[in-house]
TORKOLDO-378168 format. One line per field, with one value per residue (C-alpha): residue in one letter; residue number from 1; x, y, z. Coordinates in steps of 0.1 Angstrom, whole numbers. Layout:
N
type (A:...);
seq (NUM:...);
east (X:...);
north (Y:...);
up (Z:...);
END
This chain:
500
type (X:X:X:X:X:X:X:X:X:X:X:X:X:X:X:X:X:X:X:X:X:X:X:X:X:X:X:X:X:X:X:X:X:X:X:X:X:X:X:X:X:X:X:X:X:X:X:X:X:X:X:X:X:X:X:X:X:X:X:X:X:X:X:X:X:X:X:X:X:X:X:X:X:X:X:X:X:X:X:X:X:X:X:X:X:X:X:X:X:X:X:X:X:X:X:X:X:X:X:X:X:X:X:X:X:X:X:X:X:X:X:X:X:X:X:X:X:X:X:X:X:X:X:X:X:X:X:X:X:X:X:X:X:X:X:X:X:X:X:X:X:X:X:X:X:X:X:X:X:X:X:X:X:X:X:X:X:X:X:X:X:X:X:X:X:X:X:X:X:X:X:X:X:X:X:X:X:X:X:X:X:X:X:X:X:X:X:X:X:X:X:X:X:X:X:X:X:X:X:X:X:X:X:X:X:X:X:X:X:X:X:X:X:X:X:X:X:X:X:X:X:X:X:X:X:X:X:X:X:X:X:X:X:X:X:X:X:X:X:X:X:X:X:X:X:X:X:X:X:X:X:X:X:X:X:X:X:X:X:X:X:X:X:X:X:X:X:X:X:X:X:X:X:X:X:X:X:X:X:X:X:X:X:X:X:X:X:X:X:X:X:X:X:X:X:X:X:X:X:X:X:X:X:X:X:X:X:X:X:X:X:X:X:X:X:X:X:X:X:X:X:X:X:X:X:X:X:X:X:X:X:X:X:X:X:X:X:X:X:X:X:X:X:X:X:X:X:X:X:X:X:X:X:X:X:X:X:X:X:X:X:X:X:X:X:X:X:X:X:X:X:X:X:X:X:X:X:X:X:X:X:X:X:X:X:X:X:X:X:X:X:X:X:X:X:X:X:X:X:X:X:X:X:X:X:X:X:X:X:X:X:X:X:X:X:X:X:X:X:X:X:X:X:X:X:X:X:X:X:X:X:X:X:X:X:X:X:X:X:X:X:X:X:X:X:X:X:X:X:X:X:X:X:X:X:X:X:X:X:X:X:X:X:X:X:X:X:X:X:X:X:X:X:X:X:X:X:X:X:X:X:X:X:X:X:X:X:X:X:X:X:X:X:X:X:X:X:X:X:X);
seq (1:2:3:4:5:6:7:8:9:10:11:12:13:14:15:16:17:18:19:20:21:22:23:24:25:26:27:28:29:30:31:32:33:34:35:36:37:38:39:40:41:42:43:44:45:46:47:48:49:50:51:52:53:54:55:56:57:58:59:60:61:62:63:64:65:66:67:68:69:70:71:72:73:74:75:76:77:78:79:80:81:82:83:84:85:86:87:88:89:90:91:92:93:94:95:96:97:98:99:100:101:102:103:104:105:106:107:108:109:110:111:112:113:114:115:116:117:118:119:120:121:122:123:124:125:126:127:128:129:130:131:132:133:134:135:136:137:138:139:140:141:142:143:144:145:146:147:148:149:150:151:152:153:154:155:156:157:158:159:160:161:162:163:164:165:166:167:168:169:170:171:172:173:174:175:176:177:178:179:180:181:182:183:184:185:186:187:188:189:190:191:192:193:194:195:196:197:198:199:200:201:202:203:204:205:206:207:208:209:210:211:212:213:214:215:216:217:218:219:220:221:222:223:224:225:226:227:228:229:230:231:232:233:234:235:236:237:238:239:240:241:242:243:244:245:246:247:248:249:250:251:252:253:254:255:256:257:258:259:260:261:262:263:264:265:266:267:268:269:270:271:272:273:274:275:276:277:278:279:280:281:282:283:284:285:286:287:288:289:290:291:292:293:294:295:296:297:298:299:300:301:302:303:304:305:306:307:308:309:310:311:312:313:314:315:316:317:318:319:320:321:322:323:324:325:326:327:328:329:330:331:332:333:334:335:336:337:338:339:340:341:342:343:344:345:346:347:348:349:350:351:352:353:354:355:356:357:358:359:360:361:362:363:364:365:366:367:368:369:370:371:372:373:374:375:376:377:378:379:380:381:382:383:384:385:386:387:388:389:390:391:392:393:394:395:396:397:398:399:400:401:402:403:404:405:406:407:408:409:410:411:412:413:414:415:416:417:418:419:420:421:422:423:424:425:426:427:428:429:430:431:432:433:434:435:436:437:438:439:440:441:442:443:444:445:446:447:448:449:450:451:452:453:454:455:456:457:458:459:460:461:462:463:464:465:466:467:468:469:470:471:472:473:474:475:476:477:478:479:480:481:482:483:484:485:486:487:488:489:490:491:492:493:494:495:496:497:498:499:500);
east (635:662:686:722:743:778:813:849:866:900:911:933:967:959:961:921:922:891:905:923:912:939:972:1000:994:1026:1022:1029:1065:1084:1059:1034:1060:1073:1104:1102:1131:1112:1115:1089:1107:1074:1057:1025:993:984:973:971:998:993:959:952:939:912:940:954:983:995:1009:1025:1039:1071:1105:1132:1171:1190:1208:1180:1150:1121:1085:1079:1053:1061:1035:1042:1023:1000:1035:1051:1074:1083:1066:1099:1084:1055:1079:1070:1092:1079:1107:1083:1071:1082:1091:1069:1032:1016:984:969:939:924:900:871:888:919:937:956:951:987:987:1015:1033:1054:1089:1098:1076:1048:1037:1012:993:996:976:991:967:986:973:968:1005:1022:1025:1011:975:979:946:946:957:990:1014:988:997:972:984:961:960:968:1001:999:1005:1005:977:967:948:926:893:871:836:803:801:836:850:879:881:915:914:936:950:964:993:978:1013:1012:976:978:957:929:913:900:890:890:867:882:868:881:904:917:902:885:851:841:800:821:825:842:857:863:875:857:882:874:894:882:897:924:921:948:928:937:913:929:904:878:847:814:778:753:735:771:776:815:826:858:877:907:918:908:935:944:905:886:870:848:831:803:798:770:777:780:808:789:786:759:741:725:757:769:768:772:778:810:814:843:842:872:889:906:941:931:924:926:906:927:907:869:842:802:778:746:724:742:761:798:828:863:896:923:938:924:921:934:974:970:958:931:897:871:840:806:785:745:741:738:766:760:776:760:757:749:782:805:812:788:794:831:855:890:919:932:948:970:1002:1001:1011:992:966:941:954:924:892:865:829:826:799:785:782:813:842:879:907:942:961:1001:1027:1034:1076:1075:1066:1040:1007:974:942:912:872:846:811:781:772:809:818:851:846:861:865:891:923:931:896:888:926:955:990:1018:1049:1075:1094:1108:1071:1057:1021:1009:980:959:934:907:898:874:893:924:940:973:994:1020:1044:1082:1111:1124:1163:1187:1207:1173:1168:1133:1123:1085:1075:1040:1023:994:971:944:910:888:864:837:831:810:811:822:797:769:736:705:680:697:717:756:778:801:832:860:890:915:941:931:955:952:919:892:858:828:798:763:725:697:658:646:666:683:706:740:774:805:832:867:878:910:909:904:874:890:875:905:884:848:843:807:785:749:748:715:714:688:672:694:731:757:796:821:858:872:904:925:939:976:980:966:996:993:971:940:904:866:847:814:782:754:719:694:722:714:746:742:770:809:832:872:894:933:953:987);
north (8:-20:-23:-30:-38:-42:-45:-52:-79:-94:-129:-148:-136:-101:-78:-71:-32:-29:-19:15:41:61:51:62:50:30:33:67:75:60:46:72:102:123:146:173:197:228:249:261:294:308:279:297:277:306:296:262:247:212:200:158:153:124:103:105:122:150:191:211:246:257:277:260:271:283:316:324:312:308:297:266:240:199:170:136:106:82:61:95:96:131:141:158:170:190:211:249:278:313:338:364:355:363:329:337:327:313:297:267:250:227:239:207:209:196:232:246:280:293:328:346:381:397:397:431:463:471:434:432:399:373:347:318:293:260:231:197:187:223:242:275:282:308:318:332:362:375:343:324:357:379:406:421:458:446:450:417:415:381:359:357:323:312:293:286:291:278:301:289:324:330:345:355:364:373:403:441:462:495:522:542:526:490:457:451:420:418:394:401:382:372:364:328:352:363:396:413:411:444:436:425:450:481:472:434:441:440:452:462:475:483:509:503:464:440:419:387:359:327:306:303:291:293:285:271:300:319:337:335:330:341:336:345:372:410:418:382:376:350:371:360:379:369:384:384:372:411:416:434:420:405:424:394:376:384:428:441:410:402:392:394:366:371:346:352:346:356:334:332:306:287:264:266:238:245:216:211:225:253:257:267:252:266:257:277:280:302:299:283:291:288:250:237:248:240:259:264:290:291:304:340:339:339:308:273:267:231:219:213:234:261:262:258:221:227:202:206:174:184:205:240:258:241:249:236:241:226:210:194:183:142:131:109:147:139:165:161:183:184:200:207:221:262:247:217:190:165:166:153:143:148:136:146:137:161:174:181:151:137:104:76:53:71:68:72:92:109:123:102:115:110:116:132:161:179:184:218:211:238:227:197:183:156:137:105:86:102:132:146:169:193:206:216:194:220:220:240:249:274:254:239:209:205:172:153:131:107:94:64:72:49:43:46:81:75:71:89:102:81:81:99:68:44:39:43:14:10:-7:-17:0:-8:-20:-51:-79:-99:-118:-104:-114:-94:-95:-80:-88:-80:-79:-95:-114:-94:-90:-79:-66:-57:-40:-23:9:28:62:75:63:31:-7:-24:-56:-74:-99:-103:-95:-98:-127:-134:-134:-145:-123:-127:-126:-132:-135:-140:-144:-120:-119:-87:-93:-100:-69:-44:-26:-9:19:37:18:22:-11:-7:-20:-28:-40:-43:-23:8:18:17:32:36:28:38:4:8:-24:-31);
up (-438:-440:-416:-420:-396:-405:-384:-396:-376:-381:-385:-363:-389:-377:-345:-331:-322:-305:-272:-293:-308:-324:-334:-354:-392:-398:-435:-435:-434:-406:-384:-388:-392:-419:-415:-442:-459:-444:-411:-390:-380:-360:-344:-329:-342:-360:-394:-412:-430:-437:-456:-460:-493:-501:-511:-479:-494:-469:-485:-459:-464:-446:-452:-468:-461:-495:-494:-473:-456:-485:-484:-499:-505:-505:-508:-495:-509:-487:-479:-464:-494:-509:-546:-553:-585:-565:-544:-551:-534:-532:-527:-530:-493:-460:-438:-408:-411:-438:-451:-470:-480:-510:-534:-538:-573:-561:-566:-537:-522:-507:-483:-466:-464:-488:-475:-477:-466:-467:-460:-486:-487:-512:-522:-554:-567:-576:-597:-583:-597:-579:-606:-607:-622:-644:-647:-610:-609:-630:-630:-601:-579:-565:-543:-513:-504:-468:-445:-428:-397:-387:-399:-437:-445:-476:-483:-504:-499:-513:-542:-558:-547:-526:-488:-473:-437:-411:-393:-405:-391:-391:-380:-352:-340:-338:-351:-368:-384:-424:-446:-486:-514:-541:-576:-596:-617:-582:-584:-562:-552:-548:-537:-504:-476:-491:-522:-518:-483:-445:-421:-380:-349:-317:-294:-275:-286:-308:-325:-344:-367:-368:-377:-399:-418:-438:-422:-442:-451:-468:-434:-424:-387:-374:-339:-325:-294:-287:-264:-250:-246:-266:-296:-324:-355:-377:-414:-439:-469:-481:-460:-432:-398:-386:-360:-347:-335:-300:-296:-329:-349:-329:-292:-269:-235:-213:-190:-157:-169:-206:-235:-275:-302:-327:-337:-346:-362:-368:-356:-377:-350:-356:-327:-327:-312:-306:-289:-281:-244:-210:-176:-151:-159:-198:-206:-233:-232:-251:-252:-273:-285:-295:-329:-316:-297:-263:-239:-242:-204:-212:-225:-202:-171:-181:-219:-213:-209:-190:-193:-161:-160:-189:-178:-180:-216:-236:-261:-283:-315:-342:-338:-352:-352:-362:-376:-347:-327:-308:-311:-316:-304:-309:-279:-278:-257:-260:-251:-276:-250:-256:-288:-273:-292:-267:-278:-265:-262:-273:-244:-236:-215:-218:-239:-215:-245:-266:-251:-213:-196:-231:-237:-263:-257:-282:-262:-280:-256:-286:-308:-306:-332:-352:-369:-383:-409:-407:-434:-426:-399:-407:-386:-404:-380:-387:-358:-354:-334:-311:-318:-302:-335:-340:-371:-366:-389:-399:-385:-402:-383:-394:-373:-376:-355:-343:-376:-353:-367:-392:-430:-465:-482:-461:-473:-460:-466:-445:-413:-410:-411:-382:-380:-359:-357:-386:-399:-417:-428:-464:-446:-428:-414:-423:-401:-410:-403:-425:-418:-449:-477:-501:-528:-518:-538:-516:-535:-528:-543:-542:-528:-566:-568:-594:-584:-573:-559:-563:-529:-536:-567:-563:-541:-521:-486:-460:-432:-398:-391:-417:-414:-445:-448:-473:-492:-502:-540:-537:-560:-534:-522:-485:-481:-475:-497:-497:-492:-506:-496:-518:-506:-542:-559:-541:-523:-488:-472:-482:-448:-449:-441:-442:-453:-438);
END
């Protein structure tokens, strides 16, 4: 197998990041942050409501202030600026919680409550450009025989159907958790659960799903709380729970001062992840589960990682599984005090070489974060300033990660690339070593997928250690590219760069 060894390195007319690994992206709004037109008039991290597109264009779904407060949907392009011909209100749904996420064809799926009783769910479909798709539903509007009670959020799953999830207000004996299949048409799926719904209570418990997933094999994962204890539910892909998973295809693991799951990722061993917040006096945990659900005593303190060293009331509010094995975790404040982003390695340890001992802080006393999306090296975050008027603005924030994560779309037959951490400036050195001579193309391509650049074309190149100076094009505006890698004209790897 060849090997290719390749690093990003900046000339001497550009800053050399090597020693960080995260920062604010500066070409996103005003230095990494977007003010929006909406309101976050909840703020709990239940639900998600911002999605990062592979553009690296960011939607976000809040409430907007007219005679009233409306649900509405903005996108902001990869410069932070508003797509004021996207914006999308829906008067039809309550202010409170909502959900989001993208289709893979570039649709949007939007979730909340009906504003006025009984609290039925919704669910629109919106085309790429925010209008919505007709062909869901009647208008793009397909209504759930649900009273929502808190949480109702959307994805897509391997099949090109629909699931909504979330939790039910059931009068007079408290909450339950569902989750409803939809058909493309927005239909229902009625081969899932009991008529295109799966719904469960336990005695004496309120239960809440705030996250979600699909495994591999079409079985969906849910966590949240049973009664302020961390809960979790698996389903086959029938809608029946799957007796295999924890004590009758759910399981239930309380903390000594309580806990709940917000945030919840899959690693390829199969092995589960979740974040949320438990013991000691309500900070971040993290903590992971074997496939069937019981505790991984080998990850951290016996299957669980506690941030005491973050103040109390805070939470992990999203997380996810890299592709290197190591995990990342966003963490904020329950009082709007400061957002963290914690890694950690795969067996649980705190990784001493992102930020300060594992844990990045972005100090801001008034941000209270709600949710976040990962795309590549990018982390989008969506929050609300805490104001005393009660008038909460939706803050987005884009973050840069170290690009030492791994690669888009990387392939199977040959190593990853690894590079430092970006930005770039107009020039850049390229380093890379090869074990025999070979033929190599490097290319740059805009985050459509359109060749904006051609720095090498089939140029040959002896066995040992190389290192070229490259050129942007003066026409390449700021923004997020693919460099491409070629060895023989077989694509070797595709590694995300960001030009200032």
């Amino acid at each position: 197998m060849k090997k290719v060894a390749l690093c990003l390195t900046l000339a001497i007319i550009s800053s050399f990041l090597s020693a960080q690994s995260v920062i604010l992206d500066s070409a996103f709004g005003v230095n990494g942050k977007v003010a929006t037109n909406m309101t976050d008039s909840y703020g709990n991290p239940y639900g998600n409501n911002v999605v990062l597109l592979p553009n690296g264009e960011v939607v976000a779904i809040g409430a907007v202030v007219e005679s009233t407060f409306l649900a509405a949907v903005e996108k902001f392009e990869n410069n932070g600026a508003l797509d004021s011909s996207f914006t999308q209100i829906f008067p039809q749904l309550s202010e409170y919680n909502y959900g989001l996420s993208a289709q893979l064809d570039g649709k949007l799926l939007v979730t909340g409550y009906e504003s006025s009783s009984p609290f039925h769910g919704s669910v629109f479909r919106l085309n790429a450009d925010g209008r919505k798709d007709t062909t869901f539903g009647t208008g793009g509007l397909s209504s759930l025989l649900v009273n929502i009670f808190d949480n109702i959020i959307p994805m897509e799953v391997s099949t090109g159907k629909i699931v909504v999830f979330g939790d039910e207000d059931i009068p007079g004996a408290g909450i339950r958790v569902f989750a409803a299949r939809l058909h493309l048409n927005g239909e229902a799926d009625t081969s899932f659960g009991e008529n295109g719904y799966f719904r469960f209570d336990l005695p004496n418990k309120y239960l809440l799903i705030t996250a979600g997933l699909e495994q591999p094999d079409g079985k969906l994962l849910f966590a949240g709380m049973a009664h302020w204890e961390l809960f979790m539910i698996r389903l086959n892909q029938d809608g029946t729970r799957d007796l295999s998973f924890g004590t009758d295809g759910y399981l239930i693991d309380p903390m000594p001062s309580g806990g709940e799951a917000y945030g919840l990722a899959l690693q390829p061993d199969g092995k589960m992840v979740v974040c949320g917040y438990g013991d000691p006096s309500y900070q971040p945990i993290v903590a992971r589960y074997h496939p069937n659900g019981s505790l991984d005593t080998s990850f951290g303190d016996q299957g669980i990682v506690y941030y005491t060293d973050i103040p109390e009331d805070t939470e992990g509010i999203g997380i996810e599984v890299l592709p290197n094995g190591k995990t990342i975790v966003g963490i904020s404040s329950f009082y709007g005090k400061n957002f963290y982003i914690a890694q950690l390695l795969p067996n649980g340890a705190r990784d001493t070489t992102f930020g300060e001992n594992g844990v990045f802080e972005y100090a801001n006393s008034d941000f209270r974060a709600r949710a976040m999306s990962l795309r590549a090296n990018m982390l989008a975050v969506s929050g609300r300033e805490e104001s005393s008027s009660g008038i909460h603005k939706i803050l987005l924030l884009r973050f840069l990660l170290d690009l030492n994560v791994g690669t888009i779309n990387p392939a199977t037959a040959e190593p990853s690339l690894w590079v430092y951490p970006n930005p770039i400036a107009e020039r850049f050195n390229l380093k890379f070593g090869l074990t025999q001579k070979e033929q190599v193309s490097i290319r740059l391509f805009d985050m459509n997928g359109k060749e904006v650049q051609s720095f090498v074309q089939t140029q040959s190149f002896e066995a040992g250690e190389h290192e070229i100076n490259l050129f942007c094009a003066d026409h390449l505006s700021t923004g997020n590219y693919v460099l491409t890698v070629q060895i023989d004209g077989k694509k070797v790897s595709n590694i995300q760069i960001m030009k200032k």
